[in-house]
C-alpha positions as CSV (number, residue, x, y, z in Angstrom):
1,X,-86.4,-22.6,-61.5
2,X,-86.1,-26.3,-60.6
3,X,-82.3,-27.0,-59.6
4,X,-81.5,-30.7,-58.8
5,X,-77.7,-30.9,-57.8
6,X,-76.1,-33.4,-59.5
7,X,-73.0,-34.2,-57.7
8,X,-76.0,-34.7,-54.5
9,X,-78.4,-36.7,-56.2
10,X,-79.1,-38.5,-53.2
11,X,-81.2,-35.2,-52.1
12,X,-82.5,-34.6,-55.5
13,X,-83.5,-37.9,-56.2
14,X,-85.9,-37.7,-53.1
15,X,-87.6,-34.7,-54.0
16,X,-87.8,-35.6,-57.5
17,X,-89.3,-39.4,-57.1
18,X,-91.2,-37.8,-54.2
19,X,-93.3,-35.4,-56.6
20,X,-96.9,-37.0,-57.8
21,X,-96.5,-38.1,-61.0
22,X,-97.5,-35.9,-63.8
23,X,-97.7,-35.5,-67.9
24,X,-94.1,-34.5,-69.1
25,X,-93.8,-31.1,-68.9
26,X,-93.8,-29.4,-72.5
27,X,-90.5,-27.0,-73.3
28,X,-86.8,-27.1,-73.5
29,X,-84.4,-28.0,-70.9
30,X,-83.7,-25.1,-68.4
31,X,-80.3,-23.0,-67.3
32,X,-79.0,-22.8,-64.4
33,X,-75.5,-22.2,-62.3
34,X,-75.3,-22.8,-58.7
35,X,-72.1,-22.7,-56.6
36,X,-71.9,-24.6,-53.4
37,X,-69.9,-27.1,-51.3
38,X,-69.4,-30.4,-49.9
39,X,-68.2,-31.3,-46.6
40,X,-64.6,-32.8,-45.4
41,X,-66.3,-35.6,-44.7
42,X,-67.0,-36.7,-48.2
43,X,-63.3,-36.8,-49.6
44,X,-61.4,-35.6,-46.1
45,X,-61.0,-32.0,-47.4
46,X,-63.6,-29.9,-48.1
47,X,-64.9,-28.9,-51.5
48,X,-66.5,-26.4,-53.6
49,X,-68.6,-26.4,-57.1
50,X,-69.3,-24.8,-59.4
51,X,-72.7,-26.2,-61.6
52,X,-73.3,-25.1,-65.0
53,X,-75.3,-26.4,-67.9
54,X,-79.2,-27.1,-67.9
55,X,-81.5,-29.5,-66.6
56,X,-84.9,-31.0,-67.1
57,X,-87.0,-33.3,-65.0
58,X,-89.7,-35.1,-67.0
59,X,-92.4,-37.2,-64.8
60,X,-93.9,-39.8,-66.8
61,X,-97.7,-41.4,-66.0
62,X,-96.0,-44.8,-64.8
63,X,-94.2,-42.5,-62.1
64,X,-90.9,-42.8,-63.1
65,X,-88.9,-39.7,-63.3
66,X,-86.3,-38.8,-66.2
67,X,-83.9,-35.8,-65.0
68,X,-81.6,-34.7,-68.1
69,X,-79.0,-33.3,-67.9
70,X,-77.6,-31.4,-71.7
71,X,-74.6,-29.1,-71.4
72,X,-73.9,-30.0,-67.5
73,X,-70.1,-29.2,-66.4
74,X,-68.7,-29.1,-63.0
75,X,-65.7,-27.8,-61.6
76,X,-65.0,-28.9,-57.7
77,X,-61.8,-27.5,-55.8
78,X,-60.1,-29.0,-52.9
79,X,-60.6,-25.8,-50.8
80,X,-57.2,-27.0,-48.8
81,X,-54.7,-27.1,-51.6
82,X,-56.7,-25.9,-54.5
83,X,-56.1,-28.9,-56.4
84,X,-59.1,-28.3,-59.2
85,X,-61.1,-30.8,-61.6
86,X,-63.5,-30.2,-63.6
87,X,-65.8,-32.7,-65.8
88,X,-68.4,-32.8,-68.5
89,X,-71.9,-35.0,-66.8
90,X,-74.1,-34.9,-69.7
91,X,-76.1,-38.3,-68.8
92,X,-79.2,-39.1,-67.6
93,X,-80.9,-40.5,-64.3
94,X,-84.0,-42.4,-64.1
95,X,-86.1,-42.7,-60.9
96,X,-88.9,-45.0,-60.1
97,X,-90.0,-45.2,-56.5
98,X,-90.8,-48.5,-55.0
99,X,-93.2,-48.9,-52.3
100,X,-91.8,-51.6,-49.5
101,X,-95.0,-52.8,-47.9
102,X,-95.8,-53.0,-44.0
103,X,-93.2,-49.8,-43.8
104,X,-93.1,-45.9,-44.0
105,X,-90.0,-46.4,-46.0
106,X,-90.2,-46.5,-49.8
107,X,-86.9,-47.3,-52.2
108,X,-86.2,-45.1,-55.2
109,X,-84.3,-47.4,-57.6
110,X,-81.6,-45.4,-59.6
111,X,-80.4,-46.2,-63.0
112,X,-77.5,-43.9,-64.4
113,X,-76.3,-43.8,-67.8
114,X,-73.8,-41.7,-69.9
115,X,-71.6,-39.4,-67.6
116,X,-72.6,-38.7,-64.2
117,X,-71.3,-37.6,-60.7
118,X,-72.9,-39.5,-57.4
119,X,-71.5,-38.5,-53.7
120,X,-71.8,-41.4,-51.7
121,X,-71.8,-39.9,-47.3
122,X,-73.2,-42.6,-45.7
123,X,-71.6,-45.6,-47.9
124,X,-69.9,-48.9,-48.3
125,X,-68.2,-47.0,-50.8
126,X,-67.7,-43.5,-49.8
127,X,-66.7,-40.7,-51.7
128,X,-67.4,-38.7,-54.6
129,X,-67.4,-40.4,-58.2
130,X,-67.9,-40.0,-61.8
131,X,-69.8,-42.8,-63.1
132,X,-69.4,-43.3,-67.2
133,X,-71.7,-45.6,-68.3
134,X,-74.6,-47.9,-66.9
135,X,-75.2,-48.1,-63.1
136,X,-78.0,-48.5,-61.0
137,X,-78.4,-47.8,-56.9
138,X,-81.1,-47.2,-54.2
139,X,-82.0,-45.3,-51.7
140,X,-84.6,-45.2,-49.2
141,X,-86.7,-42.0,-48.6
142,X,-85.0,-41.7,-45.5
143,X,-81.8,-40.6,-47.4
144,X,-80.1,-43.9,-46.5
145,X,-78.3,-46.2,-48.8
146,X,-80.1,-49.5,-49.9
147,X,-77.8,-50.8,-52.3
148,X,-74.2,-49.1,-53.8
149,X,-73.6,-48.4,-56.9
150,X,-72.6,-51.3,-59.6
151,X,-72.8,-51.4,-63.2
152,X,-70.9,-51.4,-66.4
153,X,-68.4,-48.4,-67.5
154,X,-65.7,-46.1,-66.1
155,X,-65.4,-44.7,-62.7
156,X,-63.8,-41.9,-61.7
157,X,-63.1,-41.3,-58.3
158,X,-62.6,-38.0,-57.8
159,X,-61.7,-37.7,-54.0
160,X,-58.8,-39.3,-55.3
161,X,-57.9,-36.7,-58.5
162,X,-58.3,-33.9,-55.7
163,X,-55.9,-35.1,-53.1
């Protein structure tokens, strides 16, 4: 079973946009649940998860990627206090990588829409967010940040509904 972690799509977005493109696979989304955590460095506290729903990454000839994302809910918890939130993140992410020429670093351009989660480490705007919505961002397949998150909608930051 494919997992791509939401809340970490920095990671996932690599190895997804990283994959040779391909026909769209044929067949429903699938299940999943993972648990996991997120370091104090993120929010200042550290933080579990808890990842439910399913999820389906569909690689088109052009090479973009579409990862859905139907039923997804998270739950994270201030492992300090307790504190708990939890959120629907039904949306969808598309992926196209971008070759930068005369370097071994490509770009994978991000565009978000409906309800997401992103977790910014390395960032001019740190944290942990849900974005609700249209936004877009890159990264480079080096797992830094290119360009920050922008677009139109609501955003949650959720460092801030844990403290």
């Amino acid at each position: 079973m494919k997992r791509f972690l939401t809340p970490v799509c920095l990671l996932a977005a690599i190895v997804a946009a990283a994959t040779p493109a391909t026909a769209a696979p044929s067949g429903p989304p699938t299940a999943f649940t993972e648990n996991g955590s997120l370091p104090a460095s993120v929010c200042g506290f550290p933080i579990s998860y808890t990842l439910t729903g399913k999820t389906k990454v569909i690689k088109s000839p052009t090479g973009r990627t579409i990862i859905t994302s139907p039923g997804q809910k998270i739950t994270l918890v201030n492992e300090g206090t307790d504190a708990s939130v939890s959120y629907v993140i039904t949306g969808v992410r598309r992926e196209t990588l971008v070759d930068v020429p005369n370097t071994d670093v490509d770009t994978i351009e991000t565009v978000v829409t409906g309800r997401n989660i992103v977790v910014n480490f390395e960032s001019a705007r740190p944290g942990l967010f849900v974005l609700i919505g249209e936004f877009n961002y890159a990264i480079n397949t080096n797992f830094e940040e290119v360009r920050v998150f922008s677009g139109n909608g609501q955003v949650i930051d959720i460092c801030a509904a844990l403290d």
